[in-house]
PLY file of the C-alpha trace (Angstrom):
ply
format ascii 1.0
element vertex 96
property float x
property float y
property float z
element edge 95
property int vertex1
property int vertex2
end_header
0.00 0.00 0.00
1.44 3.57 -0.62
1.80 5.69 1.55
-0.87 8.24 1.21
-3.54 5.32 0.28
-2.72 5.11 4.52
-3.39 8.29 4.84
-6.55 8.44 2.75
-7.94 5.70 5.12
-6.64 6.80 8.34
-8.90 10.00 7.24
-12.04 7.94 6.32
-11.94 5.86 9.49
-11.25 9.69 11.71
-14.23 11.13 9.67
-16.47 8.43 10.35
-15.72 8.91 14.39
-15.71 12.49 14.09
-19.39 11.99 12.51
-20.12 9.45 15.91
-18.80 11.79 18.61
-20.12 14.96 16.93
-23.36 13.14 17.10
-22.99 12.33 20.98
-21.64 15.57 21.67
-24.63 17.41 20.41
-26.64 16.19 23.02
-24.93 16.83 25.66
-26.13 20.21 26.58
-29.61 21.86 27.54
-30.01 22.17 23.76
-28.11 20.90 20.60
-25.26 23.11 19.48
-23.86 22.39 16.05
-20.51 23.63 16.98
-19.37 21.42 19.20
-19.69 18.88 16.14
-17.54 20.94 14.17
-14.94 20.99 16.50
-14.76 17.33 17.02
-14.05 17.36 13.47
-11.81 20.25 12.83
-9.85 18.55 16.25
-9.80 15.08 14.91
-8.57 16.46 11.49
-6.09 18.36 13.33
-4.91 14.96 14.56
-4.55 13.45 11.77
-1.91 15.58 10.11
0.17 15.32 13.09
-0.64 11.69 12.91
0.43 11.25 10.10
3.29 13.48 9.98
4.73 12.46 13.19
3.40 9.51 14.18
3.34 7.21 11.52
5.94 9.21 9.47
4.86 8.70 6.21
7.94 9.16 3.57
7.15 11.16 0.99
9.07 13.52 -0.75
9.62 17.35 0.37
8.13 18.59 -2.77
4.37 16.96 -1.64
3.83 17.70 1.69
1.06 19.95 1.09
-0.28 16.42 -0.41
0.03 15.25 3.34
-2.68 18.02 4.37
-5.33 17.54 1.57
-4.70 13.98 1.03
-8.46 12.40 2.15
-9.80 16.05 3.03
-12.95 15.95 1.16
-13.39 11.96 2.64
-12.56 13.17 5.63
-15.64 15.77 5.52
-18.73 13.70 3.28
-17.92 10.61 5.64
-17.71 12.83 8.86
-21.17 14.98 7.66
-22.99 11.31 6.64
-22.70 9.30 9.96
-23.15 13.15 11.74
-26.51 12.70 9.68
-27.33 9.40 9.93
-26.13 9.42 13.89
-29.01 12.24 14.36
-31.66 10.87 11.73
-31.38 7.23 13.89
-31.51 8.80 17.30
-34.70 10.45 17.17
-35.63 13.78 18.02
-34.46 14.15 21.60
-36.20 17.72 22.28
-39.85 18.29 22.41
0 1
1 2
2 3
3 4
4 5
5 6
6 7
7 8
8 9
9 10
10 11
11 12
12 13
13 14
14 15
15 16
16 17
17 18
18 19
19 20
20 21
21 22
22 23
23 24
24 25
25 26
26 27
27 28
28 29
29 30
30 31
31 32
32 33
33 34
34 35
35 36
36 37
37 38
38 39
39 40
40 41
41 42
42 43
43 44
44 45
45 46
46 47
47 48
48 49
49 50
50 51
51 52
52 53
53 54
54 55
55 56
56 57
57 58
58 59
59 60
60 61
61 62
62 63
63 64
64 65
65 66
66 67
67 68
68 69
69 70
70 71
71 72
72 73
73 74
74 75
75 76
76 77
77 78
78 79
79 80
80 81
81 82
82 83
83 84
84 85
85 86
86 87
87 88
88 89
89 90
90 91
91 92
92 93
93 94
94 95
């Protein structure tokens, strides 16, 4: 596998729990706030980069690291908006 096909699915699988706890997060409060979800995901793909950068330290070369950022990014966000969705459409309405 290369090495940013890890990084694409590292992304998918952090988007998909980004959509989970954004969904959990949301009703936390006295009401649902949409920002907290948004955080969660702006945190987890925070995360990831340094992840990915640090962590797993993926070679590539020097000339694509902005490849290491935007690698999975739009993944990253339709899989973390779907199971946000999905979480909320199979919970129920909670409020009233």
């Amino acid at each position: 596998m290369k090495p940013l096909d890890i990084v694409f699915w590292i992304r998918v699988l952090l988007g998909f729990t980004a959509g989970i706890l954004s969904g959990v997060l949301g009703f936390l409060g006295p009401s649902p706030e949409a920002y907290r979800g948004i955080l969660v995901a702006v945190a987890l793909y925070s995360i990831s980069y340094y992840l990915v950068r640090y962590g797993i330290k993926v070679n590539i070369p020097p000339d694509q690291v902005k490849k290491l950022f935007t690698t999975g990014l739009s993944s990253f966000i339709m899989m973390f908006l779907f199971t946000w969705i999905l979480y909320n459409t199979l919970s129920g309405p909670i409020i009233p």
